[in-house]
Structure formats: C-alpha cells, structure tokens
C-alpha positions as a printed NumPy array, in Angstrom:
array([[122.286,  70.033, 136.152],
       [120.555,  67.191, 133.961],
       [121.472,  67.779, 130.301],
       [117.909,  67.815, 129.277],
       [116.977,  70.75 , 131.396],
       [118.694,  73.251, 128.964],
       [116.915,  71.074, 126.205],
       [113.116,  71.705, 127.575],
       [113.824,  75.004, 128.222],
       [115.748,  76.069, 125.19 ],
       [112.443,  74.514, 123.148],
       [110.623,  77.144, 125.347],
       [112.757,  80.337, 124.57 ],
       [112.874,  79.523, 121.052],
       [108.925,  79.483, 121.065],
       [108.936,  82.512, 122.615],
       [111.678,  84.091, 120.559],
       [109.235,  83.282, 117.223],
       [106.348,  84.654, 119.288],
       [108.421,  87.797, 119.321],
       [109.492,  87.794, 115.583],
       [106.312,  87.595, 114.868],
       [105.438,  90.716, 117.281],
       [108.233,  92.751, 115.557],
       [106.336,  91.521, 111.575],
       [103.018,  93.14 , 113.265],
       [105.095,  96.074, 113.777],
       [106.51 ,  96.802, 110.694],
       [103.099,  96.764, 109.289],
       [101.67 ,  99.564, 111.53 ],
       [ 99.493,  96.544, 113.588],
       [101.04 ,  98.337, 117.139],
       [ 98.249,  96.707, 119.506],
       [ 98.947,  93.382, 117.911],
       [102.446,  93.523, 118.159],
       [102.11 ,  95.181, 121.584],
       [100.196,  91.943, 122.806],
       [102.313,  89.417, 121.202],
       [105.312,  91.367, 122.511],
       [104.236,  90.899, 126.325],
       [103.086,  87.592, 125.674],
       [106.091,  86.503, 124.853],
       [108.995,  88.654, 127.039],
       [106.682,  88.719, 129.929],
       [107.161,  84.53 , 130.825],
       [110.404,  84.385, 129.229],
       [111.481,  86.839, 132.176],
       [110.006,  84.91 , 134.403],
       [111.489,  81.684, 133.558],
       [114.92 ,  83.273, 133.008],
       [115.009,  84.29 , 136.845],
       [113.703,  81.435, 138.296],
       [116.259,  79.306, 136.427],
       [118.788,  81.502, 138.14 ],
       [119.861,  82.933, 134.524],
       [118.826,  86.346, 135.279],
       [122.148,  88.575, 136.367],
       [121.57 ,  88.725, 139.545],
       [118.124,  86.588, 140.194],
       [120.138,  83.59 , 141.49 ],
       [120.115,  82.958, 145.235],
       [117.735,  86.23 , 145.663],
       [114.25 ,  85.589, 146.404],
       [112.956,  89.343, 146.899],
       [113.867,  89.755, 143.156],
       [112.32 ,  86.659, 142.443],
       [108.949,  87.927, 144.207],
       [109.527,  91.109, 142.483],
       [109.203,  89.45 , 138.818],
       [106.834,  86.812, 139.742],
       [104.336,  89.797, 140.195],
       [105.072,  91.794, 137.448],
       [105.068,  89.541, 134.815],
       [101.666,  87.926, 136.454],
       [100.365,  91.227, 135.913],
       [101.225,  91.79 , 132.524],
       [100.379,  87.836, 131.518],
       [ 96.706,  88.784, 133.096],
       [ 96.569,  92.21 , 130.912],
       [ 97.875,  90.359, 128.081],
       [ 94.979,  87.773, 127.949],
       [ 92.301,  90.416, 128.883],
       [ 93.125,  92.171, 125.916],
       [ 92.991,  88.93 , 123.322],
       [ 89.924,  88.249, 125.354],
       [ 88.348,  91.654, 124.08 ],
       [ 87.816,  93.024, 127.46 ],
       [ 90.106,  95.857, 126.708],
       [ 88.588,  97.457, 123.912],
       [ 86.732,  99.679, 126.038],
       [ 88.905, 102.632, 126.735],
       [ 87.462, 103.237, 130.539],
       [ 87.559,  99.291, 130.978],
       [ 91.279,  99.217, 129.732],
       [ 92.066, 101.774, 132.242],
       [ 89.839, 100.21 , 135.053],
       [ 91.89 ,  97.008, 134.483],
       [ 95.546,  98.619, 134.15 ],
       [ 94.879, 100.502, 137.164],
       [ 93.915,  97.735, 139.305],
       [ 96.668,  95.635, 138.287],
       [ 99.059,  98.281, 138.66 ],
       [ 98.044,  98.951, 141.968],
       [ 97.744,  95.116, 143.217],
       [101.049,  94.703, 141.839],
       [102.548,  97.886, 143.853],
       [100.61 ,  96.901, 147.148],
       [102.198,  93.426, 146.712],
       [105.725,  94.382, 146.472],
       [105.66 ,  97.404, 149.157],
       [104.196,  94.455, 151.652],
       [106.805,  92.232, 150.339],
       [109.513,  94.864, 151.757],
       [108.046,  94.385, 154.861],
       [108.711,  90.467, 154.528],
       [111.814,  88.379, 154.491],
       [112.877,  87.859, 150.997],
       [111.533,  83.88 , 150.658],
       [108.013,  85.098, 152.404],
       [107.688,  88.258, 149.616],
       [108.422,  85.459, 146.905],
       [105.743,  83.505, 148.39 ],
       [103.455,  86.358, 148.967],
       [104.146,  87.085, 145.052],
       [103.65 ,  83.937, 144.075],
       [ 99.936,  83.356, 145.862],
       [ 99.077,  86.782, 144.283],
       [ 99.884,  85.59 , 140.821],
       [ 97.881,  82.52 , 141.184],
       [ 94.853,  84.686, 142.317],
       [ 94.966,  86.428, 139.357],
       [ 95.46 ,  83.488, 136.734],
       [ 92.535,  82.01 , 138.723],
       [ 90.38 ,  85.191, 138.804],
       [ 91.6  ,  85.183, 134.025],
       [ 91.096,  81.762, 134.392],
       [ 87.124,  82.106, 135.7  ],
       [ 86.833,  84.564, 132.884],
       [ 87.674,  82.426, 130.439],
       [ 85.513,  79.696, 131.336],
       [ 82.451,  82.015, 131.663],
       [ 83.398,  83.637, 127.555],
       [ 83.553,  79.73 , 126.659],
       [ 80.59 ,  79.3  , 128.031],
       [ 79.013,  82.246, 126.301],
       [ 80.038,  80.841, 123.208],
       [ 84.001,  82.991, 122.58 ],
       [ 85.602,  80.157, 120.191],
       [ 88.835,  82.274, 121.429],
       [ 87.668,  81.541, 125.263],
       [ 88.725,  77.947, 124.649],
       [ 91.933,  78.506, 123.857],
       [ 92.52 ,  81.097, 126.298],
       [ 91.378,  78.766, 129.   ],
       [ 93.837,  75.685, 127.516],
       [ 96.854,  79.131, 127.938],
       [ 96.08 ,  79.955, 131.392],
       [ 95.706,  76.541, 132.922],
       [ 99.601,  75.948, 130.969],
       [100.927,  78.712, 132.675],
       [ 99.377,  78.454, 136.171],
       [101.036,  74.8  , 135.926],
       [104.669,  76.181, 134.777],
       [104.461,  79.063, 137.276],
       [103.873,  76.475, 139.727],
       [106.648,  74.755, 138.692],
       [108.878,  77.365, 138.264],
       [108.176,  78.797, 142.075],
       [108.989,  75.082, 142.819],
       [112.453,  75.362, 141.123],
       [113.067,  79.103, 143.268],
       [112.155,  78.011, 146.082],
       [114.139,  74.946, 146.692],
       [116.754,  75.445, 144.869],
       [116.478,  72.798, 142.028],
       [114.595,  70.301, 140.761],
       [114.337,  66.846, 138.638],
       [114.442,  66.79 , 135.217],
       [110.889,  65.65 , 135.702],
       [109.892,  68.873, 137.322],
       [111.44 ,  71.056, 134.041],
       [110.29 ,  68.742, 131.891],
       [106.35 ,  69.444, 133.132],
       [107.194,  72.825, 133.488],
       [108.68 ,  73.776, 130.141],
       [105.899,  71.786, 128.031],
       [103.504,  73.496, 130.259],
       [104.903,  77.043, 129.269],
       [105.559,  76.238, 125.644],
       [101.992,  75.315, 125.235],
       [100.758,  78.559, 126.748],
       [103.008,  80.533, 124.285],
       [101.813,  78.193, 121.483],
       [ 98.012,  79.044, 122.877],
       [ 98.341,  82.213, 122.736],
       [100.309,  82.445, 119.067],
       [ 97.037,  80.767, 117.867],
       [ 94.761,  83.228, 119.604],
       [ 96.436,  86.26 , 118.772],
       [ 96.121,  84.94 , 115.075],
       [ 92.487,  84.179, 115.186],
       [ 91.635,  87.303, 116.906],
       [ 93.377,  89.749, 114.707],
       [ 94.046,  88.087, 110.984],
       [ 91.192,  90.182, 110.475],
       [ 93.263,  93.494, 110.678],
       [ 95.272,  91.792, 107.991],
       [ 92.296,  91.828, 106.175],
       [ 90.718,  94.878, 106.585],
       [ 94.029,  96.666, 105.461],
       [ 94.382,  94.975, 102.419],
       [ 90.453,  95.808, 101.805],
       [ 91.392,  99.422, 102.605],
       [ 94.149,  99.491, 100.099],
       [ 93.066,  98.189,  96.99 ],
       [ 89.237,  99.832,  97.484],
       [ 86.762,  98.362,  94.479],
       [ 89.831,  96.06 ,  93.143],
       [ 89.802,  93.769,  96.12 ],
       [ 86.871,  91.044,  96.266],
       [ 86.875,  90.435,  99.864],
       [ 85.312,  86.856,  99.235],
       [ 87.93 ,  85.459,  97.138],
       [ 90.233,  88.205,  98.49 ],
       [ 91.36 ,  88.043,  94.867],
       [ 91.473,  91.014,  92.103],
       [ 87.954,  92.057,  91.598],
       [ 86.28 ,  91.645,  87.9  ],
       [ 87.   ,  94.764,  86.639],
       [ 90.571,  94.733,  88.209],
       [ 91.019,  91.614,  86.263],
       [ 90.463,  93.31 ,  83.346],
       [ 93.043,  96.017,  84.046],
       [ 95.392,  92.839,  84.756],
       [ 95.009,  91.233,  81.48 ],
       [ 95.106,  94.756,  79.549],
       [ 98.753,  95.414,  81.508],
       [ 99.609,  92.333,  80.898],
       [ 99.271,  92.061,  76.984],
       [101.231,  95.283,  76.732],
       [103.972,  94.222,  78.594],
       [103.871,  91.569,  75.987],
       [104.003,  93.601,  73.081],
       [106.76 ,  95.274,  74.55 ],
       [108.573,  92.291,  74.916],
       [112.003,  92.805,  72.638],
       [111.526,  89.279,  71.06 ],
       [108.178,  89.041,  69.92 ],
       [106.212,  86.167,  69.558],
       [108.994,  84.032,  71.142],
       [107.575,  83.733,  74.114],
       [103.696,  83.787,  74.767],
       [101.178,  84.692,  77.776],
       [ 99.301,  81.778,  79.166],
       [ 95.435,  82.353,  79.65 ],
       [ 93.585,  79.924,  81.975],
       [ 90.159,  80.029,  82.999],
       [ 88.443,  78.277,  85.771],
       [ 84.998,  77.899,  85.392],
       [ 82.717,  76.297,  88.416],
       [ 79.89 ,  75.514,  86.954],
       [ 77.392,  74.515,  90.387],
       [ 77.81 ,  77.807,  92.124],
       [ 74.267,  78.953,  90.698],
       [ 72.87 ,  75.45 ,  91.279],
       [ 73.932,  75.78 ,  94.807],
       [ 72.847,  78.812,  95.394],
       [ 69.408,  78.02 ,  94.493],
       [ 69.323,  74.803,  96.76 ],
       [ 70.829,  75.986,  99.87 ],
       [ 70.827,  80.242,  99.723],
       [ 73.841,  83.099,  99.114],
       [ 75.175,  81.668, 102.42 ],
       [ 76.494,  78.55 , 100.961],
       [ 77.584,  79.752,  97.249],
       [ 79.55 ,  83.057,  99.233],
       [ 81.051,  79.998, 101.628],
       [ 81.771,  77.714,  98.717],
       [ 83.548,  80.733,  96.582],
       [ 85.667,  81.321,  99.494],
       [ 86.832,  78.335,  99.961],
       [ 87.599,  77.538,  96.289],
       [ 88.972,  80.823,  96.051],
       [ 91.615,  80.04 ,  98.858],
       [ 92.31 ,  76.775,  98.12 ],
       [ 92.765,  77.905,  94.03 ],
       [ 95.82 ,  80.952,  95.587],
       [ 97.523,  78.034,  97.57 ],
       [ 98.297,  75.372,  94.247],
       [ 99.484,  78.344,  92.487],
       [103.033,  78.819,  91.493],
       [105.475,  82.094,  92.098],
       [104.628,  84.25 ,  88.992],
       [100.904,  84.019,  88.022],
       [ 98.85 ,  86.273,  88.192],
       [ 94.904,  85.756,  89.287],
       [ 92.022,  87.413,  89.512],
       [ 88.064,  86.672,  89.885],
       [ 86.159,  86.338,  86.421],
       [ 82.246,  87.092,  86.558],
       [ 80.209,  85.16 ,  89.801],
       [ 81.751,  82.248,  89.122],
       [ 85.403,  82.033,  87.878],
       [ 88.898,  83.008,  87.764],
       [ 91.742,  84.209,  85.222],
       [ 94.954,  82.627,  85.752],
       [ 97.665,  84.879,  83.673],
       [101.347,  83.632,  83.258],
       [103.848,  85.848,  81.802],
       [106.701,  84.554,  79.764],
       [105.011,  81.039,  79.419],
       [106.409,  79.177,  76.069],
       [105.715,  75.481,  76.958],
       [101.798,  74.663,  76.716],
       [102.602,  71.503,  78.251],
       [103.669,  73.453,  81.786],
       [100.328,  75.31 ,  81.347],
       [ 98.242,  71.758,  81.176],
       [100.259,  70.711,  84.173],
       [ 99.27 ,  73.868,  85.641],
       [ 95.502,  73.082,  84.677],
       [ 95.152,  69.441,  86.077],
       [ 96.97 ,  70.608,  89.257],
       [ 93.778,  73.444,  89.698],
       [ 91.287,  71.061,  88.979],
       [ 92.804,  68.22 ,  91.027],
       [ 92.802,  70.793,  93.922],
       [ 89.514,  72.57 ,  93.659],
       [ 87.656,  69.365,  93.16 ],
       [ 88.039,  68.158,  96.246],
       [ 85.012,  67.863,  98.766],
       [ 84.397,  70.76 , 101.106],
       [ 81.912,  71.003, 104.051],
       [ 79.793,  74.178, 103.165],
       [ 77.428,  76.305, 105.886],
       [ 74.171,  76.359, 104.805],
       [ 73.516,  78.993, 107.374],
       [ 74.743,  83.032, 107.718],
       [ 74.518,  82.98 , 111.418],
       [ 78.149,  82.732, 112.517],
       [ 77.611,  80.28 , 115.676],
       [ 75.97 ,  77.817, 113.479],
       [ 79.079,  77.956, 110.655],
       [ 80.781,  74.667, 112.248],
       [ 77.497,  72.877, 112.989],
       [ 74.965,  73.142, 110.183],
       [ 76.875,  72.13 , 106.663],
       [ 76.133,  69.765, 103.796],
       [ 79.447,  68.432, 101.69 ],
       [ 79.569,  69.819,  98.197],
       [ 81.755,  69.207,  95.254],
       [ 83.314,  71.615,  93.024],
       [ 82.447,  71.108,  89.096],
       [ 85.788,  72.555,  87.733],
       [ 86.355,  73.214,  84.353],
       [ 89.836,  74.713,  83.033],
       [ 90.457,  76.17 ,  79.528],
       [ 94.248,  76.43 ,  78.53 ],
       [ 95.038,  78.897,  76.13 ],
       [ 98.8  ,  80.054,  74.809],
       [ 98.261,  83.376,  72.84 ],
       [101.087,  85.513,  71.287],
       [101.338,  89.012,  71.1  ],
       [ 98.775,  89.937,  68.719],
       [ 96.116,  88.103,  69.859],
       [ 93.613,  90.82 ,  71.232],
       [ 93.056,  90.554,  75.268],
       [ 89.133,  90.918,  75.397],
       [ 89.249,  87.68 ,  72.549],
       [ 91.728,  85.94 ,  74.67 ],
       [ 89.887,  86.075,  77.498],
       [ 86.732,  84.884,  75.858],
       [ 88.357,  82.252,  74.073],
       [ 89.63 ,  80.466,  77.053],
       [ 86.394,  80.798,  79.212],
       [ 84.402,  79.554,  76.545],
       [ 87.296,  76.437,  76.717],
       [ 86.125,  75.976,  80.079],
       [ 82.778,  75.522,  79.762],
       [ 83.001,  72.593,  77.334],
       [ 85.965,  71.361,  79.946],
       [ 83.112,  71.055,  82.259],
       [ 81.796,  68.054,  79.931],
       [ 85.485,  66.399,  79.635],
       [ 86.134,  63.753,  82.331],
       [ 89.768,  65.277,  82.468],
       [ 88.094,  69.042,  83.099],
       [ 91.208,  70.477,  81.085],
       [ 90.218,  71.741,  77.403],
       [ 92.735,  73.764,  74.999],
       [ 92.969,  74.553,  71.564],
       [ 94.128,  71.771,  68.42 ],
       [ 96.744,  73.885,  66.7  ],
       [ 95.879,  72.043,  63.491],
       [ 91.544,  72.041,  63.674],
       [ 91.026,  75.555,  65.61 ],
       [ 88.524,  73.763,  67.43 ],
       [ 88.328,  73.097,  71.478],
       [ 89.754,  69.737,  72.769],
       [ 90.039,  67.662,  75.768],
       [ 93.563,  67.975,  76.689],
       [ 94.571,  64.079,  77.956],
       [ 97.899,  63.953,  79.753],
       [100.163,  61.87 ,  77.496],
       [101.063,  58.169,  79.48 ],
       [104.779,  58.006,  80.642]])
C-alpha cells in the first residue's frame, strides 16, 4: 500500500471523529435530534469506508458484506440529509420516509442473497446511487426554492456520490492508486465538512432558543447579552461583592460604558430593520474582543456596561477601551430590509460612532452614580478623536484619555 493512502484517509476519520465529538456536546445538552443527526452523519460513512478499505473484521475479501453495508449506510446517509433538509419534521412524513428506506434497503439485501456475493455488492451499490441521486434532485429543487441550506446539501451529496464511487472502485477490484484514495478521501471529507456546516446553520438556533428559555426577561435576544434591568442586578451584585472584599479599597471595579451614538440616526434613515441588524452585530462583535472575566450587559437602546472585578490598573482598563472601540468601529454591511431572503442582497455599509467612558471606582462609590458617571464619560468620548474618555484624578472633570507614545 502507498504511504499516503493511510494519510488521506486518516484526514477523513479524524473529520469524522470531530463530527462525532461534536454529536456527543449536542448530547450532553439535551439537543438528542441534533446529536442523533450528527451521530449518523458521521458513523454512517466512516463504516462504509472502513469496510471497503478492508479494515472492517471481517469485510476484507467478502463482497456480500460489502453489499450489505453499502446499503445500509446509503440508507441512513439519505435519512440523515432528509432530516437537515427539514423534510422530516413532519411526524407522518418521517415515518413515510423511514419506512420506505427500510423496506428498499431489506428488498435489496434479501435479492442480494439470491446473487453471488460481487453481483449483491453491485446490486447495493446501483441502489445507493439511486438514492443519492433521487437526495440529490431534492436538493437542487430546495436550492432552487430559495433553502440557503439546499446549497450546501447539494455540494454534500455530490462529495459522497463521488467517494462512494470510489470506494466501490477500491471493493471491487481489489485496490487502487493513490490517485483513486486521494479523490476519494477529499471527496468524503468534504461531505462530512458539508454537513458539519449544515447541521450548524440549521440548528444554532436551538442553542438559542434554550438560552432564551433560561434566562426569561434577563436575556436580550438581539444582543443576546444581559437585558437592561439584568444589568442593573449585575452591577448591584457586583458592588457588594466589592464591599465584601477583605482588603478594601485595594483593589477597585472597573466601569466602562459604550455608547453608539447613530443607532437613532439610523433608525430614522433606514427603519427598526437596520438599527435591530446594526445592534446585533455590534453586540457580537463587542462579546468576541472581550477578555475572560468581564462582565457585560446591554445599557438603555443603545449601549453596554462592561464590569471588571478586581481591576487595580486604569491603564489595563484604557487598553481595554481602545481595543472596544477599535473593534466596534469597523464598517459593517447592514439590511435595510426585514424580509429574510432579501438580508444578503439589499444593505447599505454603516459605521459605528463608539464612544467609551473608563471609570475605576472603589468600594464606596454608589453603583447607580457609577454607572451614570461613566455613561455620561461616553457621550463626550463620542466628541474625542480617540473615543476613550476617563476621569483627571486631580480636576474631577472628564478627559480624553490619549495612549501615552512608547
């Protein structure tokens, strides 16, 4: 055997063993038909590559066990996609579709006992490419309908009709060229990879919903943040921990507020559509440049409240503040529609007017003055050409915080 052959094929089953690890984190967090799907998607071609490479126990040199897994694991492959497709949700369809699969897959094996062992493993193998073309039609017609997910889908089942293909090849004869593995392993690892990224798109949503089910009022499911009035019970918790703190005054609580100060302006110019789209998006982009350990939270329509406990170096927290602006500020492509087909294809290009006000407080400062203190800070950052604003120790008064030249 080539050396590289393992190579392709171990990239494959490691694909596939991630595809799994992922199925077994859906199932630890109660998401059973997720992890169900992801589970077949991934064990159901591994199987089949694993006998026609002859490392099955047993699948070497035996073509009626060959014929026997080519058809089941066609079967499951074509359940697997009818389900992401979302032709499954429909209890009587689901059981239409399992049935009819079941029973093409039993027909196909009794009449491959009535075969010699290379004709049943042909016999299989014509079946399964009846039913990737029969998905494969589907998908095109859902693409055509407009299912984003269709596209995909179609990309994963034209993969895997080529690696099946392949693989049969391989059984067949006996062996191959590298060439041969090579197509056929890329093939397969781009169908698991297909449908990694479908499952994800299909059902992040589930993710979602339970998080909205959990927290109730204090989830914002636009910034899918702390809601206001969960922000407030942050920053109350949070200033009592404080006080409780056996060294007081030692070490402070850092207050930031963002402030964007053309969400009303765009809202006016191009509807809700656009300022919901452009909170989002600032909203997700503001959780990904935050560090382990602080705390957020929306503040009002059109900011947040960045809390870090244990913070004694205001020069960390001005870091922290350039870092938001620098990555909120950048330009985003905003729908200026709410109809869901037109999201990617009607947009205008907006830019974020950030303004951040640092603020260091100690334990007696009072949380509801805190608060106000620093959002006020952010307002006149807006005017700044840094966008960062704090407090002069020496003045009391609000000032452009420069970073110092190294």
């Amino acid at each position: 055997m080539d050396p590289l052959i393992p190579g392709f094929w171990g990239a494959f089953l490691g694909t596939a063993a991630l595809l799994l690890a992922g199925a077994l984190a859906a199932l630890a967090r109660s998401l059973r038909r997720v992890a169900l799907i992801a589970a077949g998607a991934a064990i159901a071609p591994a199987l089949f590559v694993l006998a026609f490479l002859g490392w099955l126990p047993g699948a070497s040199n035996n073509p009626r066990l060959l014929a026997h897994v080519s058809i089941v694991t066609s079967a499951v492959m074509g359940l697997m996609i009818l389900a992401l497709l979302g032709l499954m949700r429909n209890p009587r369809a689901a059981l239409r579709n399992r049935l009819g699969m079941t029973a093409l897959g039993l027909l196909v094996i009794g009449v491959g006992w009535m075969l010699e062992g290379r004709q049943a493993l042909g016999l299989s193998a014509v079946t399964g490419l009846v039913i990737g073309t029969g998905v494969l039609l589907i998908c095109v017609r859902r693409a055509i309908d407009g299912d984003r997910l269709a596209g995909a889908a179609l990309c994963g089942v034209t993969a895997v009709l080529v690696a099946a293909g392949g693989l049969t090849w391989i059984g067949l004869h006996g062996g191959a060229s590298w060439e041969v593995h090579a197509v056929s392993a890329t093939a397969a690892t781009v169908y698991l990879a297909m449908m990694a990224i479908t499952l994800w798109t299909r059902y992040s949503y589930l993710i979602e919903l339970r998080e909205v089910i959990a927290q109730g009022p204090a989830y914002d499911p636009i910034t899918r943040m702390r809601s206001h009035a969960e922000t407030g019970q942050m920053v109350g918790l949070a200033f009592f921990d404080q006080r409780k703190a056996p060294d007081e005054g030692a070490i402070g609580l850092g207050v930031l507020v963002v402030s964007i100060g053309n969400l009303q302006a765009l809202e006016r110019l191009h509807g809700a559509s656009a300022a919901k789209h452009a909170l989002f998006v600032t909203a997700s982009r503001l959780r990904r440049c935050l560090p382990r350990g602080v705390e957020a939270g929306r503040l009002g329509d059109n900011g947040f409240l960045l809390l870090v406990a244990g913070a004694s170096n205001p020069v960390l927290l001005e870091d922290l503040g350039r870092a938001v602006v620098e990555r909120l500020a950048r330009p985003v492509a905003l729908s200026t529609t709410g109809h869901a087909p037109d999201i990617d294809t009607q947009h205008t290009d907006w830019v974020a007017q950030v303004g951040v006000g640092v603020l260091l407080t100690d334990s007696g400062e009072q949380p509801s003055g805190a608060v106000a203190q620093a959002r006020a800070m952010s307002r006149v950052a807006l005017s700044y050409d840094s966008k960062v604003a704090g407090l002069d120790a020496d003045t009391g008064r609000i000032v452009e915080l420069v970073p110092a030249r190294r």
